[in-house]
C-alpha positions in Angstrom: 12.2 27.8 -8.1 10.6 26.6 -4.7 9.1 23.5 -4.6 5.7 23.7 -3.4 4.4 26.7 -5.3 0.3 28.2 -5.3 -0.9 30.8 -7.0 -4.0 32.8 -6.5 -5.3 29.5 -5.0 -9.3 29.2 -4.3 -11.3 26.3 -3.7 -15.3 26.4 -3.2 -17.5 23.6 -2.1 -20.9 22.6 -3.6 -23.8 21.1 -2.0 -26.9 21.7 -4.4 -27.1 24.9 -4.9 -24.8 26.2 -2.0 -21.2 27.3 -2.6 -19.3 27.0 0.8 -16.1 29.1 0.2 -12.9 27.5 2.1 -9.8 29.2 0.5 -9.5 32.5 -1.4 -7.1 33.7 -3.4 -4.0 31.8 -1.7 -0.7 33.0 -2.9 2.1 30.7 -1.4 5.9 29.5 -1.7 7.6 26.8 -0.3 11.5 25.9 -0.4 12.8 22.5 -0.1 13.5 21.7 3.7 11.6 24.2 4.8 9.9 23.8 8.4 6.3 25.3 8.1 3.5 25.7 10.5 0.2 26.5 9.9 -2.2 28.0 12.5 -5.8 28.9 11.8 -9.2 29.1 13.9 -11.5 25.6 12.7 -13.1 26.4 9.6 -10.3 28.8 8.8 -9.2 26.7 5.8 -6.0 25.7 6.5 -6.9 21.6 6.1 -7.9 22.5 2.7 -4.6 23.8 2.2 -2.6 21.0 3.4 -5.4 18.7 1.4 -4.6 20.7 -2.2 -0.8 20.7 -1.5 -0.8 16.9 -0.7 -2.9 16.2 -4.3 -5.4 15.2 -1.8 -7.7 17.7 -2.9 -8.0 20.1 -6.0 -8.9 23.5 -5.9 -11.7 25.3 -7.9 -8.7 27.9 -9.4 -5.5 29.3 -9.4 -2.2 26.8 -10.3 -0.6 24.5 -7.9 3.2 23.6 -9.1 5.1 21.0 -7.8 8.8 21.1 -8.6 7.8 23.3 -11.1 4.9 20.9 -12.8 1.5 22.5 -12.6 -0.6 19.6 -10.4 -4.2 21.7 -10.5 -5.8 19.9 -13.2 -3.7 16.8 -13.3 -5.5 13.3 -13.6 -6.0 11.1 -10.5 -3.5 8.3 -11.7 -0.2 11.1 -11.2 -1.8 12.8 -8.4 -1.7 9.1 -6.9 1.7 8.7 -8.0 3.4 11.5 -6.8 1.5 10.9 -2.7 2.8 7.8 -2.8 6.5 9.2 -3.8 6.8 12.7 -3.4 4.4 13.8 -0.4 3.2 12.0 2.9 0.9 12.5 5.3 1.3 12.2 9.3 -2.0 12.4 10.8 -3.9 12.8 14.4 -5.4 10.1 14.6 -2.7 7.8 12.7 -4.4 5.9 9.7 -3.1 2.4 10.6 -4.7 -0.6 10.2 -5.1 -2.5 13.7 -5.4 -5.9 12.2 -1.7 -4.8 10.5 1.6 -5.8 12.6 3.8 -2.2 12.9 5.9 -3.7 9.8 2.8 -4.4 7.6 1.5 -1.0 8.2 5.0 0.7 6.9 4.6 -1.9 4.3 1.7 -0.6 2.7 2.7 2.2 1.0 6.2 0.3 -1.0 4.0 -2.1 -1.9 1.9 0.0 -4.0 5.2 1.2 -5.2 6.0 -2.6 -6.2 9.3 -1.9 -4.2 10.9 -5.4 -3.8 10.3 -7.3 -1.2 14.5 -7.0 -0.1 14.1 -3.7 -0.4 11.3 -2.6 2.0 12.4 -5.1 4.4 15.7 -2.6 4.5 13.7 0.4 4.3 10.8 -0.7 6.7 13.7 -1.5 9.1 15.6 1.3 8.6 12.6 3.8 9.2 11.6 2.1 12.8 15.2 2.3 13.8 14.9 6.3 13.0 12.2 6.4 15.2 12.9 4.1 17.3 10.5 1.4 17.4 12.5 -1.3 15.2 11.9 -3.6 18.6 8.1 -3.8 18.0 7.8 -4.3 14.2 5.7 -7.7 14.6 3.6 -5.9 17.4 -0.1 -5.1 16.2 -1.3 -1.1 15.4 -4.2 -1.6 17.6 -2.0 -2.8 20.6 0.2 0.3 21.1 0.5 3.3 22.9 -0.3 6.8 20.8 3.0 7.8 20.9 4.1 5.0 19.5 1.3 4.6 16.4 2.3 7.9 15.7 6.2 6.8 15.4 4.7 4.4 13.0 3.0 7.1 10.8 5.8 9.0 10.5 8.0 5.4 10.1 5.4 5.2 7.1 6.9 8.5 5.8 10.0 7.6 6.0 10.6 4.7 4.6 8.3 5.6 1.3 10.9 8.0 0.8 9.0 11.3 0.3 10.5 14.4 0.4 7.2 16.4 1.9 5.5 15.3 4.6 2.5 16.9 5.7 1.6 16.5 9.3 -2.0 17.6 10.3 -2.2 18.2 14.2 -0.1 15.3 14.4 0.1 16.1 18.3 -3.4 16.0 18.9 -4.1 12.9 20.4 -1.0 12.7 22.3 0.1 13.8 25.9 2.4 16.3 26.1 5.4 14.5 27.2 4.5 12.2 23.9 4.0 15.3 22.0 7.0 16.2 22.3 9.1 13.6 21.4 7.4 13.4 18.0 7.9 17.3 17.3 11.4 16.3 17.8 11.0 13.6 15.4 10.4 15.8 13.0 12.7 18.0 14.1 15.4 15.7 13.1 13.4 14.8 10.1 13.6 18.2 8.8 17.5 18.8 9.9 18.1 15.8 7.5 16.6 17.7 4.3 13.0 16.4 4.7 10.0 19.8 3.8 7.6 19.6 6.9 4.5 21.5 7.1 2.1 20.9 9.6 -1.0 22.1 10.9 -1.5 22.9 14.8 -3.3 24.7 17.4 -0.6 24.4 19.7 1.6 27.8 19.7 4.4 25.6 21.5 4.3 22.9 18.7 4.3 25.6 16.0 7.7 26.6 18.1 9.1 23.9 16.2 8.8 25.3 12.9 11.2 27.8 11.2 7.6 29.8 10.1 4.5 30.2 11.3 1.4 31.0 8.3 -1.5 32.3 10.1 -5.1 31.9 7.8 -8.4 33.3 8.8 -11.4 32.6 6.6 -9.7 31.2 3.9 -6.6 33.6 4.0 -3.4 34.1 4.1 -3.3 36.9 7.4 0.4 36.7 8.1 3.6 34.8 7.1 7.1 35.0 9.4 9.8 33.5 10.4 9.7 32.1 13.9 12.3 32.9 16.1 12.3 32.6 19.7 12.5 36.3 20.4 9.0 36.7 18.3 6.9 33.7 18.8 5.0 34.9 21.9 4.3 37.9 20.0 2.8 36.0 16.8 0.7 33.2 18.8 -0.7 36.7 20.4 -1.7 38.0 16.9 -3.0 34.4 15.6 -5.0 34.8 19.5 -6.6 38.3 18.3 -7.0 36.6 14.6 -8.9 33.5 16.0 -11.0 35.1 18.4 -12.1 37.8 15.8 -10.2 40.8 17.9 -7.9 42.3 15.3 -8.4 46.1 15.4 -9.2 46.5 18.8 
């Protein structure tokens, strides 16, 4: 049974009487410590995607099963629950809290998990040692580097203890020397048993992953392995995909 599991998936938006389409009958597995990337044109739908997998989101039809529980039509309270435990996100422009030293931000999440206080002072540690920040835990978010706030979010991950984390172009705002460094972050994230799927438009960050999903106007247009020997030859198809110049 693989753990992230979507079945003829669709999700529509409404705006008075207009119905925006943004996924379409999404069929998709994912296996515990899997290392997925996600590449799509914007407006392709693949934020959605990440959004309904992470109980951000829930989509119009089709099932979404979590470790076998169907999630697409459960209540708010559980969908909380299981973000908070089960699934993190890492995103591009960090969600931290400026006012918040490095420590509090981490905090946040085992506090809402009434974790005691002993025990996410060892886990809060123990994730900024992983990343390698455990020097500036009384520092303030807002007066660090990007590299390093994103060390933080994926610090957050950590020490919260889920087993997905969902990384949407968590690279974005970062230099590519910075950039990186967090890819191998998760690199070693993912080598330790940790599910990462992440969204990118970078075809040398999506080199990280162990697949590459490629989604045009809200589907599915290819799903591989990635392998050195092929990845120049999928970034060209996702090229011809995004720029509407399949079939020619």
């Amino acid at each position: 049974m693989a753990m992230i599991e979507l079945n003829h998936i669709s999700k529509e938006y409404r705006t008075d009487n207009i119905v925006t389409p943004a996924l379409s009958n999404i069929d998709l597995k994912i296996e515990q410590g899997e290392f997925v990337s996600i590449m799509g044109a914007s407006g392709s739908g693949k934020t959605t995607l990440l959004n309904i997998v992470g109980c951000m989101d829930a989509p119009t039809a089709g099932t979404y099963l979590f470790d076998g529980k169907d999630l697409s039509r459960e209540k708010e309270n559980n969908l909380s629950a299981i973000r908070g435990k089960r699934i993190a996100f890492v995103f591009q422009h960090f969600a931290l809290i400026g006012d918040y030293t490095i420590f509090e931000n981490v905090e946040m999440p085992l506090i809402k998990q009434s974790v005691s206080k002993t025990v996410r002072q060892q886990k809060i540690q123990s994730a900024l040692e992983a990343v390698g920040i455990k020097s500036l835990s009384k520092k303030k978010a807002a007066h660090i580097s990007g590299g390093q706030k994103q060390r933080v979010a994926i610090a957050r991950a950590i020490a919260c203890g889920a087993d997905v984390i969902l990384a949407d172009e968590p690279t974005g705002a970062l230099d590519s020397k910075t950039g990186k460094e967090i890819m191998e972050l998760f690199t070693n994230l993912n080598a330790e048993g940790k599910t990462i799927i992440l969204i990118t438009h970078d075809r040398k960050i999506a080199e990280y992953a162990k697949r590459l999903i490629t989604i045009q106007d809200g589907r599915i247009l290819s799903d591989e392995a990635i392998s050195k020997n092929n990845l120049a030859f999928s970034c060209t198809k996702y090229a011809f995909y995004a720029y509407g110049l399949q079939g020619k």
